[in-house]
Structures are given as C-alpha cells and as structure tokens.
C-alpha positions as CSV (number, residue, x, y, z in Angstrom):
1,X,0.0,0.0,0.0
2,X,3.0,2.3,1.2
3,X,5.2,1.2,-1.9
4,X,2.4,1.9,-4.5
5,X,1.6,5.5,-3.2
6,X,5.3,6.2,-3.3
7,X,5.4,5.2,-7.1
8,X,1.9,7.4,-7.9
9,X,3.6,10.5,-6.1
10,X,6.9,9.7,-8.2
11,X,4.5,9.5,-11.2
12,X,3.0,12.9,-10.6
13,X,6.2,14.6,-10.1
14,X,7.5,13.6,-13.3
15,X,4.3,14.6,-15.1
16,X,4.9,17.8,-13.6
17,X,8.4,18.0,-14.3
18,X,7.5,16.6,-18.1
19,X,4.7,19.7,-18.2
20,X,7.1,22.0,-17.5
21,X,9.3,21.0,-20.2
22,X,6.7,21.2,-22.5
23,X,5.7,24.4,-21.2
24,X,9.0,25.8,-21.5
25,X,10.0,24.6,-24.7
26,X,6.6,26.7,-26.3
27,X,7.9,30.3,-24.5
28,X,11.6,29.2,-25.2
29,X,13.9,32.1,-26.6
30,X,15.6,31.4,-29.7
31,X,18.9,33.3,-29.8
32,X,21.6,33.6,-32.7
33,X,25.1,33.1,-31.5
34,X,25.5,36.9,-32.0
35,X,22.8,37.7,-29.7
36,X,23.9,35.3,-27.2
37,X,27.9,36.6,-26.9
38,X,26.0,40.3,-27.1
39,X,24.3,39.3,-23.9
40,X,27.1,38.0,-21.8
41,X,29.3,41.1,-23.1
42,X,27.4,43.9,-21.2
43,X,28.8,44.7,-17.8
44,X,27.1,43.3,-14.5
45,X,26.0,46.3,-12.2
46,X,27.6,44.4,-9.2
47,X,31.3,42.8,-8.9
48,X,30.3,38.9,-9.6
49,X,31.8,36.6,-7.5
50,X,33.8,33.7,-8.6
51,X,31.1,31.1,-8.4
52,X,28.3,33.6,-10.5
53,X,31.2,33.9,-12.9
54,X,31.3,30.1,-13.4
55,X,27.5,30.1,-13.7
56,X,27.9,32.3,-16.2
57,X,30.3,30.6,-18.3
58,X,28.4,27.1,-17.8
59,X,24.7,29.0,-18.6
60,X,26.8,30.8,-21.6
61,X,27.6,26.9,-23.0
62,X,24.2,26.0,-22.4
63,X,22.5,28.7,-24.3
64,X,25.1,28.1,-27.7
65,X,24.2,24.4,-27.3
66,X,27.7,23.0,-26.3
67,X,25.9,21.2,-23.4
68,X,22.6,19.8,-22.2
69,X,20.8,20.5,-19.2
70,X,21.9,17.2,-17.2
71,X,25.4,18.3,-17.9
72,X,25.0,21.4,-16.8
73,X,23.5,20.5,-13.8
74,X,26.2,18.1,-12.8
75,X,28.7,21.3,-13.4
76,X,27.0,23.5,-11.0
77,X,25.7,20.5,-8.9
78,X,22.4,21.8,-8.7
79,X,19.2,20.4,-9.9
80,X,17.9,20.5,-13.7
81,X,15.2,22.7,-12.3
82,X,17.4,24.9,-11.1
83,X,19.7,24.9,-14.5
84,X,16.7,26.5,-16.6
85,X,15.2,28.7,-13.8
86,X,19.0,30.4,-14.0
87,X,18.8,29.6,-18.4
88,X,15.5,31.5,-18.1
89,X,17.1,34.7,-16.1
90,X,20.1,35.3,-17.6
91,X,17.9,35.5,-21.0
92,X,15.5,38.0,-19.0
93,X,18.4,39.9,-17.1
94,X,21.4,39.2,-18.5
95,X,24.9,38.8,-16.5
96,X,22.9,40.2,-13.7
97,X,20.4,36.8,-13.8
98,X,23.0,34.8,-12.0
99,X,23.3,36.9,-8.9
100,X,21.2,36.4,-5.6
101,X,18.4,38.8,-5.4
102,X,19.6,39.2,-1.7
103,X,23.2,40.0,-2.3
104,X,23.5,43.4,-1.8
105,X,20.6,43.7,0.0
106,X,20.5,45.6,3.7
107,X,18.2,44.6,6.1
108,X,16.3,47.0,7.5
109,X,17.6,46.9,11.3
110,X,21.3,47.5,9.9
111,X,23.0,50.5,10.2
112,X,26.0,52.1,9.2
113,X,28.7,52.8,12.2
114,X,28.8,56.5,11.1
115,X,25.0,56.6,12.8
116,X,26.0,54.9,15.9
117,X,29.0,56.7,16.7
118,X,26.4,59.9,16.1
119,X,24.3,58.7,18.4
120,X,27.0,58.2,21.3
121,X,28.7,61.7,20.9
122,X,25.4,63.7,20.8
123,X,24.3,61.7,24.0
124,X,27.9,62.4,25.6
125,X,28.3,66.1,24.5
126,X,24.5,67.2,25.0
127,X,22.2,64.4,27.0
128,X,24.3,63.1,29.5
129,X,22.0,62.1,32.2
130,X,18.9,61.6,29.9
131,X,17.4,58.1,30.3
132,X,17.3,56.1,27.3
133,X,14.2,56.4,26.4
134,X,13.7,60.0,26.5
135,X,16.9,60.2,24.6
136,X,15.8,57.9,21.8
137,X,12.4,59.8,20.9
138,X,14.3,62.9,20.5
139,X,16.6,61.0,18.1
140,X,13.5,60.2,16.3
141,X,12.0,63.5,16.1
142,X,14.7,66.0,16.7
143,X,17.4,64.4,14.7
144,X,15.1,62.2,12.0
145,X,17.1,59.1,12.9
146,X,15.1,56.2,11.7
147,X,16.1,53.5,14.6
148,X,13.4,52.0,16.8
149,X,14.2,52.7,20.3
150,X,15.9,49.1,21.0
151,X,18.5,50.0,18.3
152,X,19.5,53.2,19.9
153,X,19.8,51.5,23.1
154,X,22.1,49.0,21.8
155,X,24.3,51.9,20.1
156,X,24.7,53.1,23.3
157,X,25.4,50.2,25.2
158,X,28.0,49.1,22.5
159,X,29.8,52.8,23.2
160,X,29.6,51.9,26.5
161,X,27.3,54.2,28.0
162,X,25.5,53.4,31.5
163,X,21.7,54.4,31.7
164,X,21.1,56.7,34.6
165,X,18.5,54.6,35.2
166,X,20.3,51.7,35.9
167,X,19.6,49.9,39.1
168,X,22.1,48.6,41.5
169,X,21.5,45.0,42.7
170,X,21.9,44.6,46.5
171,X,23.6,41.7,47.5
172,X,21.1,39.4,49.9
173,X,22.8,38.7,53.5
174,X,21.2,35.5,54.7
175,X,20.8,35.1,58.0
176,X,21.2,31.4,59.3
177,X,19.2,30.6,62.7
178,X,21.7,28.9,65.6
179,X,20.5,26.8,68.3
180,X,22.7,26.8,71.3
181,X,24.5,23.6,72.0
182,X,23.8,22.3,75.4
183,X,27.0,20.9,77.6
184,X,26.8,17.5,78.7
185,X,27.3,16.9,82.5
186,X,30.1,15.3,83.0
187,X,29.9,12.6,86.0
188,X,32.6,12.9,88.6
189,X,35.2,9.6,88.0
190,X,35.1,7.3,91.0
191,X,38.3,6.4,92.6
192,X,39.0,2.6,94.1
193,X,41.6,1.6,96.8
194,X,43.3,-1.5,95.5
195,X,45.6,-3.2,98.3
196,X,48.3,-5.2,97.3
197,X,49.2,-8.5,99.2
198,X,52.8,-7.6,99.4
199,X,53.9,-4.9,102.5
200,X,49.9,-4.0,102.6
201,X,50.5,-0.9,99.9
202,X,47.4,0.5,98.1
203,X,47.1,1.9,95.1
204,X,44.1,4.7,93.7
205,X,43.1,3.8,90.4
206,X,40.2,6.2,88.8
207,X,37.7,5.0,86.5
C-alpha cells in the first residue's frame, strides 16, 4: 500500500516535471550566437563573485548548445530545475540573472557605524544624564534618525554608556538561625583503693 503511493507520487512529479518542459519549450527564446555573446558582453552592475562567474560561463555553454541541461547540472551540482530557472534569467536579465536577489541587500535593522557613533557623541556632549528612552524619541524626532528605540539602546550600550537609570542590585545577606548547644554533664570519675598482698600498699586507680 505504502510502496504503491510512493510510485503514484513519483509518477505525478515527473508529469509535472514533463509539463514544465513542455511548457518551457513553447515560450523558449531562440537566440543567434550573435545575440547570445552580445548578452554576456554587457557589464554586471555588481562585482560577480567567482562562483556567479562560473555560472555564467556554464549558462553561456548552455545557451550556444555546447551542453545539455543534465550536464550542466552536474557542473554546478544543482538540480535541472534549477539549471533552466538560471537559463530562463540570464535570457531576461542578463549577467545580472545569476546573482542572488539578496546580495547586496540591507536589512532594515542595519546600520552604518557613522550613525552609531552619532548617536554616542550627541548623547555624551549634549544628553548626558537623559534616560534612554527619552533620549531615543528625541533622536526620532529632533534628529530624523530612523532607529526604533531598541536599536538606539544597543548603540549606546555598544559605546559603553551606562543608563542613569540603571539599578544597583543589593547583595542578599542570609541570616542562618543557631540553636545553642547544650553541655553534657560530665559525672565525677570514682576512685577505688586497691591493696596489694605484698607490705599492705594500696594503690588509687580512677575509673
């Protein structure tokens, strides 16, 4: 039962895969050798890292027919899938196809150490004393930094800058109960007379 819905799910998948073939070969861009070497020749807006560059040149083989898909694949050691989604953006895009969309992307909640080091010297030279959060909302209106307010605590925190606000944790003294320890009477030792046979002697011995 397990076995025969692994082969129907394998079956669909490569009727998929099969469709998209087909589908692909009907939008497919025909390009002359002379349009293909004009579209590798324009410049890529971003310096291309060595692995985009050999995507490049294996897409570049692809397109003028000195490979197939498979081998390309097996280049790159990506999927076939993956092969003409890159074959299909480099026609669109150009050089600039092979390059991650996120490459030179910045994140929002970066920012450049110029705006940090701001932040520290107009707290130092003007709103020394200021709590935090006071000091932050006139960052954000005053001075049109765009930083949420956990941001410019963490600039100031990384220039080293105490908040006035800071509380100082008192150490706990714990005070241990003692029971007084009671002294044992101690019984006086009894002392017995031993006489000896010999001249009559005696002798005290304590117990």
């Amino acid at each position: 039962m397990v076995e025969q819905e692994f082969k129907d799910t394998e079956i669909q998948l490569d009727e998929a895969e099969n469709s998209e073939k087909v589908e692909e070969s009907n939008h497919q861009i025909i390009l002359t050798p002379e349009e293909i070497e004009a579209l590798f020749e324009e410049k890529a807006k971003h310096k291309m890292s060595k692995g985009e560059k050999r995507k490049l040149r294996v897409i570049k083989k692809l397109l003028l027919g000195e490979i197939n898909g498979t081998e390309a694949a097996k280049k790159l050691d990506i999927t076939t899938r993956q092969v003409r989604n890159l074959k299909r953006q480099v026609l669109n895009e150009g050089r600039e196809g092979v390059v991650h969309k996120n490459k030179n992307y910045k994140p929002y909640n970066t920012y450049d150490a110029e705006i940090s080091t701001f932040v520290c010297k107009l707290y130092r030279r003007e709103y020394r004393g200021t709590n935090f959060s006071e000091f932050a909302r006139i960052c954000q209106e005053q001075y049109d930094i765009e930083a949420s307010r956990s941001t410019i605590y963490n600039f100031l925190r990384r220039g080293r800058i105490r908040s006035p606000q800071r509380k100082i944790k008192k150490k706990k003294v714990e005070v241990v109960a003692t029971t007084p320890v009671k002294e044992k009477a101690t019984k006086p030792k009894k002392t017995v007379k031993k006489t000896s046979a010999k001249k009559g002697t005696s002798k005290v011995v304590k117990k």
